[in-house]
C-alpha positions in Angstrom: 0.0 0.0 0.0 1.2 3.4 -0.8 1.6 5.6 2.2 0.5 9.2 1.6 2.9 12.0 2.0 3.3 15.8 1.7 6.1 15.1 -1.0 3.8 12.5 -2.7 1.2 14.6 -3.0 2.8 17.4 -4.3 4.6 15.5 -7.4 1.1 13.9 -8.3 -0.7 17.8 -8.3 2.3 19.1 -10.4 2.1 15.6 -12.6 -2.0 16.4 -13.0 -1.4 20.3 -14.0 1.4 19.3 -16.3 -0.8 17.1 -18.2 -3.8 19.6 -18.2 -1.3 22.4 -20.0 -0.2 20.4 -22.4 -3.9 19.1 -23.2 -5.1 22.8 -22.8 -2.2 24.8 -24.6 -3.2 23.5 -28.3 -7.3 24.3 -27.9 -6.1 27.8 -26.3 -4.1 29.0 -29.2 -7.1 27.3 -31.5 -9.9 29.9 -29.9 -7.1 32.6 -30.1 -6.3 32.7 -33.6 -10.0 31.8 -34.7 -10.8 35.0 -32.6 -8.2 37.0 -34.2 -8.2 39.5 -37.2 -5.8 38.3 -40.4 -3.4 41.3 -39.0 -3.2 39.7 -35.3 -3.1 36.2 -36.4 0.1 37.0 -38.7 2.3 38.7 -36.1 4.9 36.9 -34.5 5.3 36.5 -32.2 1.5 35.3 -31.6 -0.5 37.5 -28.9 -1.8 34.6 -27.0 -5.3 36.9 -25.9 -8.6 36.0 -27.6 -9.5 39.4 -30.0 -13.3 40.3 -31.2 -13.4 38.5 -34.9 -14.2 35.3 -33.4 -18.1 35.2 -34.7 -16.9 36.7 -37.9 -14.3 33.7 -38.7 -16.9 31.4 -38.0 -19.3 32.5 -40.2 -16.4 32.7 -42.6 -15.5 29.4 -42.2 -18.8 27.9 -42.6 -19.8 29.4 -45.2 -16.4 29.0 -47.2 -15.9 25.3 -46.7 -19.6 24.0 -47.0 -19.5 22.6 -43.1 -23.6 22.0 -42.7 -23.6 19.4 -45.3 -20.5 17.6 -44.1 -21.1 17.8 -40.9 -24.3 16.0 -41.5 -22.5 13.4 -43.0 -19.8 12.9 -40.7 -22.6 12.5 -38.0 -24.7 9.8 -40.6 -21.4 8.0 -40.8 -19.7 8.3 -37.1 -23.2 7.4 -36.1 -23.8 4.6 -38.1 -19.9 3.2 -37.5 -20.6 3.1 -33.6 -23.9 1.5 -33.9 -22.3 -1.5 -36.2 -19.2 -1.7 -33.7 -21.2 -2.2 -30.7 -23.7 -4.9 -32.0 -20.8 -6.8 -34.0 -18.9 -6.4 -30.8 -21.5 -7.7 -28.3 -22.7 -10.7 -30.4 -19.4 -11.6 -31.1 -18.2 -11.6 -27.3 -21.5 -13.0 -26.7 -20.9 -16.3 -29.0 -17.0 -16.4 -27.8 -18.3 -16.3 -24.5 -21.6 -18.5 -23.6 -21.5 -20.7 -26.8 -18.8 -23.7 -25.9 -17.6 -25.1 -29.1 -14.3 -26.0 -29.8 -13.4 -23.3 -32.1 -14.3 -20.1 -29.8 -10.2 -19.5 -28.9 -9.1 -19.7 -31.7 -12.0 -17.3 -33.3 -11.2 -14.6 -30.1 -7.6 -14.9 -31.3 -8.2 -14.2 -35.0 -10.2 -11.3 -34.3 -8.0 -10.1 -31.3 -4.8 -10.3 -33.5 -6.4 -7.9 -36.0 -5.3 -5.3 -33.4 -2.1 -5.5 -35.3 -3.6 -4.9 -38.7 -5.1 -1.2 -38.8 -6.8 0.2 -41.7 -3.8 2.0 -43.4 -2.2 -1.8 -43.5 -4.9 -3.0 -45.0 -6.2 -0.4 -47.1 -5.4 -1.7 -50.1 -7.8 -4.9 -50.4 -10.6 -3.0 -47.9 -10.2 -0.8 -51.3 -10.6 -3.6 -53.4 -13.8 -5.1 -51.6 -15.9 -2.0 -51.1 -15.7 -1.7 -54.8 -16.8 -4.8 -55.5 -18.3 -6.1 -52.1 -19.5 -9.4 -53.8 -16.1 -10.3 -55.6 -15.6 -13.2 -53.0 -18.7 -14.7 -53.8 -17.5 -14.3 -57.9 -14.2 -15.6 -56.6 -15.5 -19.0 -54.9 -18.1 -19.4 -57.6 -15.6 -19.1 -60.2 -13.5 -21.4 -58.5 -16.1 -24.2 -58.2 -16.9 -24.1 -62.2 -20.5 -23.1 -60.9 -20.2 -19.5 -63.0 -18.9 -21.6 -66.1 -21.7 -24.5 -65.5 -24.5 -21.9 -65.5 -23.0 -20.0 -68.8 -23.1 -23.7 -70.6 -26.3 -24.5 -69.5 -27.9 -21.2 -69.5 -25.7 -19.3 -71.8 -26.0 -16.5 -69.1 -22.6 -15.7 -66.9 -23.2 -14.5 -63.4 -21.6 -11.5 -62.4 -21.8 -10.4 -58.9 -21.2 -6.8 -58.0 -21.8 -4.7 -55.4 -20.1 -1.1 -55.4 -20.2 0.6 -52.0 -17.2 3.3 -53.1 -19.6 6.7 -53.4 -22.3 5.8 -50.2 -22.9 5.5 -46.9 -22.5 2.4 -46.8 -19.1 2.0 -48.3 -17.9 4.6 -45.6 -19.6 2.4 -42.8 -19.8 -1.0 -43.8 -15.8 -1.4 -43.5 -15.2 0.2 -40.4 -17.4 -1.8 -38.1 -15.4 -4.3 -37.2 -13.7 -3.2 -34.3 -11.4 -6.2 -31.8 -11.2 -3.6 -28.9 -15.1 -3.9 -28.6 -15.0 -7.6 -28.7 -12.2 -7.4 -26.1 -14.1 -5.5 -23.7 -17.4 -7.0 -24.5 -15.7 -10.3 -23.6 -14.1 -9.2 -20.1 -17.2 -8.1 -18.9 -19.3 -11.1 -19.8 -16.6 -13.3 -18.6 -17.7 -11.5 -14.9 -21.4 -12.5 -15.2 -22.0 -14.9 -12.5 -22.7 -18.8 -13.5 -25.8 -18.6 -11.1 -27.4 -15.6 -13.4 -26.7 -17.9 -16.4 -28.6 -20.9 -14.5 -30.9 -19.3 -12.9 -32.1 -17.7 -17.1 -32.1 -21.1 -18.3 -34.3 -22.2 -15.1 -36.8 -19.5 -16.0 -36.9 -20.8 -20.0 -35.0 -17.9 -21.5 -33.4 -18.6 -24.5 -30.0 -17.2 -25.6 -31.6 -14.6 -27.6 -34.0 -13.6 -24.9 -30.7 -14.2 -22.0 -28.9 -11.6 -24.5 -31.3 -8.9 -24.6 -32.7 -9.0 -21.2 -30.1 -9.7 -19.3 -26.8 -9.1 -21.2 -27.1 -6.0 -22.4 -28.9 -4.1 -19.5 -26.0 -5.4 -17.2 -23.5 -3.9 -19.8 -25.3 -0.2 -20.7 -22.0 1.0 -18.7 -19.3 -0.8 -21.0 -21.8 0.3 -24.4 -21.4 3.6 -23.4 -17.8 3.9 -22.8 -17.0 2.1 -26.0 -19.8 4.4 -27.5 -17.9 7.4 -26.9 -14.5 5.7 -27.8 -15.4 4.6 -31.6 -17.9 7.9 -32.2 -15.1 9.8 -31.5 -12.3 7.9 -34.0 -14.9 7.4 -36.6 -15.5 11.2 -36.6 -11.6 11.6 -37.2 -11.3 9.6 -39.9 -9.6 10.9 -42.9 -7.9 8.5 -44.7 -10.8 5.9 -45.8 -13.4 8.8 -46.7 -10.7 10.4 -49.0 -10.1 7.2 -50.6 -13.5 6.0 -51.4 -15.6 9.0 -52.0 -14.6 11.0 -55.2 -17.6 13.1 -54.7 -16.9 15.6 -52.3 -20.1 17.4 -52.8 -22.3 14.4 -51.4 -20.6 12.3 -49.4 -17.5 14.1 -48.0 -16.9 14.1 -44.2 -16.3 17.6 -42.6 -12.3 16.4 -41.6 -11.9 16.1 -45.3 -13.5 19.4 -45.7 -11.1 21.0 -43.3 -8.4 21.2 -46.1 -10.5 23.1 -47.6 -9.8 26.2 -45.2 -5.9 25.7 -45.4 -4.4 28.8 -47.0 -2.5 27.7 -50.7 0.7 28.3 -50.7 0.6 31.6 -52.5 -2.8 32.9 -51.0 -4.0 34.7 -47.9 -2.6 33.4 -44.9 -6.3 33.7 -42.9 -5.0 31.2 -40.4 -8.0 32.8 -38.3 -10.5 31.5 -41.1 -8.6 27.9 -40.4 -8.6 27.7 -37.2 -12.5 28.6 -36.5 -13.1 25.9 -39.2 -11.3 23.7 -36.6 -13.0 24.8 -33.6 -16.4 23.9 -35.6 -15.4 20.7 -36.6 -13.5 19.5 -33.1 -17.0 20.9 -31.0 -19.2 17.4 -31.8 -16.6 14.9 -30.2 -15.9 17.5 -27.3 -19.5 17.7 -26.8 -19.8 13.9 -26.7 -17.3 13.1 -24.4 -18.4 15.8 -22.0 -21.4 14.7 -22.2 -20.6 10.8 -21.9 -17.7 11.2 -19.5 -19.3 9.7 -16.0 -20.4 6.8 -18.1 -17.0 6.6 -20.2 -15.2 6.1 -16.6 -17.8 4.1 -14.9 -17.3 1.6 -18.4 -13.6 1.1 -17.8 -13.2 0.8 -14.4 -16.1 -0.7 -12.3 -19.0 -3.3 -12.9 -22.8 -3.0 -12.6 -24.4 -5.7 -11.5 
């Protein structure tokens, strides 16, 4: 046990306020510059004191970079991505967990392992599938003569396609599998008593009705946390909405849209104009996780039962 200590203490306060600088500093000097005039954002060095423009670079930036529009879809798609993560992640603890067959391990492990394998690895082939999300299917068809049988007999060749680039659902779809939600679903069911599990079965529940009724009230804590954990990395996400939409116009997140507000290398340097942009964009997640924040910690660290 750690004793407490007047020395102790003091090194854990100046640990916290360190941290809380270096997490505040960046925001600050966001809000200044967004709240500066193109004059007082481009002197150096930078007057770290909010000015009077900040409504002004606001409108500026939201009117300049389209942001209703693609903020609407960033919400579609951060919205939709969290939903798919936390049902793919409780059914899948749920079968690793309370379903014995022999295979479970050795499922948990393939799905765990992905850990290693984020999307910018495997960006290439997710490519390839979300433009053509039935080209398996083609594949194993083609590969047991079916697609050539039905041509000879039929004179008709199947062609499976299936393009998700350019939709909602190309920009979900891919993203839902998550193995940290399958982790953390499967730590807390592993906790649910053997009794509880009995004592369903003795009252004639089925594993559907065990799931529902029992499972997932017992884990609102844990859906929660892991709620404000993926709707806050699927709102960042840059790289797979660049890749798959090519139109901007309909489908393009408001991160994408951000470059929009960067000054080109020969233009006017209205930092302040970039800088409200980010403000706008960063305010749904910080709202989120403020909001979310006593359930985020209760998630992580306790258990409702």
């Amino acid at each position: 046990m750690i004793e407490r200590s007047h020395v102790f203490n003091i090194v854990t306060y100046a640990a916290m306020v360190l941290g809380l600088v270096v997490i505040l500093v960046p925001f600050w000097i966001t809000l200044v510059a967004a709240s500066q005039s193109l004059q007082e954002v481009s002197r150096v060095p930078i007057v770290l004191w909010p000015s009077a423009h900040l409504w002004e670079n606001l409108q500026a930036a939201w009117a300049r970079a389209d942001l209703g529009p693609k903020l609407v879809n960033s919400l579609i798609v951060s919205l939709g991505v969290t939903a798919g993560k936390i049902v793919l992640a409780s059914l899948s603890a749920f079968a690793i967990v309370f379903f014995n067959f022999r295979a479970r391990m050795v499922c948990f492990w393939l799905i765990f392992i992905t850990l290693m394998l984020p999307l910018e690895v495997r960006i290439v082939p997710t490519y390839s599938i979300a433009a053509n999300a039935l080209l398996p299917f083609q594949a194993l068809l083609d590969m047991a003569g079916i697609t050539w049988l039905l041509e000879t007999i039929s004179g008709v060749r199947v062609s499976l396609e299936w393009n998700l680039l350019n939709s909602y659902t190309g920009l979900i779809l891919p993203l839902v599998a998550t193995a940290t939600g399958t982790f953390l679903y499967r730590q807390f069911f592993m906790t649910i008593p053997d009794e509880l599990v009995e004592a369903s079965k003795m009252d004639g529940s089925g594993p559907i009705r065990f799931f529902f009724d029992v499972l997932l009230p017992l884990s609102r804590t844990n859906m929660l946390a892991l709620a404000t954990i993926m709707f806050v990395s699927s709102w960042n996400q840059y790289l797979w909405p660049l890749l798959i939409t090519t139109d901007r116009a309909n489908y393009g997140t408001v991160v994408m849209q951000l470059k929009a507000l960067i000054p080109a290398q020969n233009g006017t340097p209205d930092w302040n104009v970039t800088m409200a942009g980010a403000l706008i964009i960063m305010l749904p997640p910080l709202l989120v996780v403020a909001f979310m924040q006593r359930w985020f910690v209760r998630g992580l660290i306790t258990r409702d039962k």
